[in-house]
N, C-alpha and C positions, 0 to 999 in steps of 0.2 A: 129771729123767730120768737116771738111770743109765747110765753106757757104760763099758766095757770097754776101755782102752787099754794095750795091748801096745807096749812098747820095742823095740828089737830092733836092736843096733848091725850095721851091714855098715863093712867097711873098704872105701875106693875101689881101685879097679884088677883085673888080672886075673889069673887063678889062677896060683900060685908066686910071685906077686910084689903085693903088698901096702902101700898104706900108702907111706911115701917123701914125695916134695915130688909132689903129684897134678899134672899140668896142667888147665889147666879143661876143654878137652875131655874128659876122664878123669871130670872131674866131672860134666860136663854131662849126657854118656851114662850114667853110672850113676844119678841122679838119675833123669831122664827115662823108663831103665827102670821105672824102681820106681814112678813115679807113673802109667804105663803100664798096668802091671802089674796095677794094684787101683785104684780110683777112690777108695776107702774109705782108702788112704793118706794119710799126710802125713811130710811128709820134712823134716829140718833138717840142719847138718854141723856138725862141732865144727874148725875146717880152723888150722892152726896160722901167724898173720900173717906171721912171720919163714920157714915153710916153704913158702908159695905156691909152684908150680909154672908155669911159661908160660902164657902167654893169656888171665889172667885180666881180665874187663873191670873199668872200673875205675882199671887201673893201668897204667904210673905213677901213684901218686898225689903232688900235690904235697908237697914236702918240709914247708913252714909248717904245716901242719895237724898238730893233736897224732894220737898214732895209734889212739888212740878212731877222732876223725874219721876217719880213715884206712881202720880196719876198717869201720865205717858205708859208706864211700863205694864201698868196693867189695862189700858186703852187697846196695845197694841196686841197683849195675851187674847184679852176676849176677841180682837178684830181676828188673828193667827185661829182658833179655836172654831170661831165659826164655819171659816174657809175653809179650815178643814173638814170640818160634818159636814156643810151641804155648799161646795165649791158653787152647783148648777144653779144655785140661787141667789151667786153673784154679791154674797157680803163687803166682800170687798170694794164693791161700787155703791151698793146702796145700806151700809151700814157704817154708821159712825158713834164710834163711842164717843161718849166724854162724862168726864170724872169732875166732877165740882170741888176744887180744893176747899173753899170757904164757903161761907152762909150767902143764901140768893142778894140778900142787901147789898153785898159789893158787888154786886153786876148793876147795882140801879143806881150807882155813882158812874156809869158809864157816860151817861145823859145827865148830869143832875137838875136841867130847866126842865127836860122833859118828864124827869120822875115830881118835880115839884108841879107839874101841870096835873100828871097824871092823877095825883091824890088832891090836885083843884087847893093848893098851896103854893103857886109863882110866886109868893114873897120869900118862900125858904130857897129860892135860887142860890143868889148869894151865897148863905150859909153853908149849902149843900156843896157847892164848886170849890167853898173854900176847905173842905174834907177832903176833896178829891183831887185837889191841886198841891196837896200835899205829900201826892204819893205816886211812884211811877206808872203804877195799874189800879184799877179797881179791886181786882183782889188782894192788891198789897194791903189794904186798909184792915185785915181780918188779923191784925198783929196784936192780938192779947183782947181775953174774952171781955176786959171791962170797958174795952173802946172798942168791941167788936163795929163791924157798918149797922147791924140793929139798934146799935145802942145809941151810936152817933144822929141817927136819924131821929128815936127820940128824944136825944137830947133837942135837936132842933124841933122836933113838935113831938109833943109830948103822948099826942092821940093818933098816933102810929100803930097799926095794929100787924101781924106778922103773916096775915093770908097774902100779903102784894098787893099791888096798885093792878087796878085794869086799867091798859094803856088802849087809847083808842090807834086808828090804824095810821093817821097824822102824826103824832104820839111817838109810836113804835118807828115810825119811815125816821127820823132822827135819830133813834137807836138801833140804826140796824147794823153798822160798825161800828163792833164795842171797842173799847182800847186796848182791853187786857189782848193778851198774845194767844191764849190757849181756849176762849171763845170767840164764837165770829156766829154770829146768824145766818 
């Protein structure tokens, strides 16, 4: 059977102001909205580990745990939290955390011909694969801030700018299974 799945990014927070370090309350309520809102939803967050925002359940988390564990642990507080306040709205089916260990750049070594298409640069293939071949995941690449994946990329062209590539939907159909283990589209 066939279905029709529509993306549709929202930023958290409220008008004039956008995006930032969210609190989880910040989070809660706009999640909550939106699964609210249409039954037919399903909602996930892309939330940046090092930018979390106050109250997030979860955390602290202990220092020993790698930050894999880390981002998991508090994945599975907020999924545990939701399900608790409103079971009848079924977060558990249609809510997915996820926790962004590293900067968006190491998801777009996922594909590196299709990120070099995306920015209409196919000659930085090469380069870009040879970044990413270096490493067991995309994420692994975020191993110290002066090779961070931003940086790498402008080393390889220099007029990289850090809003992202728009990927057309060609594009994207090559990056739709990423390599890393803890994203998946």
């Amino acid at each position: 059977m066939a279905r029709e799945i529509y993306l549709i990014p929202i930023l958290l927070g409220v008008p004039g102001h956008k995006g930032g370090r969210p609190s989880y309350a910040r989070l809660k309520k706009d999640v909550l909205l939106h699964l609210r809102r249409d039954k037919r939803v399903a909602c996930t967050t892309m939330l940046d580990y090092y930018g979390l925002g106050s109250g997030f359940p979860g955390t602290p988390v202990p220092s020993h745990l790698t930050s894999t564990e880390k981002a998991r642990r508090i994945e599975h507080a907020i999924q545990v939290d939701l399900f608790d306040q409103v079971p009848d709205l079924r977060p558990d089916l249609r809510f997915v955390p996820y926790i962004q260990l590293h900067e968006y750049e190491g998801l777009l070594f996922s594909d590196p011909a299709a990120f070099a298409a995306a920015i209409n640069q196919p000659q930085l293939t090469p380069a870009l694969q040879r970044v990413r071949d270096a490493f067991q995941t995309p994420e692994d690449i975020d191993d110290n801030p002066a090779t961070a994946p931003s940086r790498r990329v402008v080393q390889a062209w220099p007029w990289y700018r850090r809003d992202g590539p728009r990927m057309n939907a060609d594009e994207r159909e090559s990056t739709a299974t990423i390599a890393e283990s803890r994203f998946r589209v």
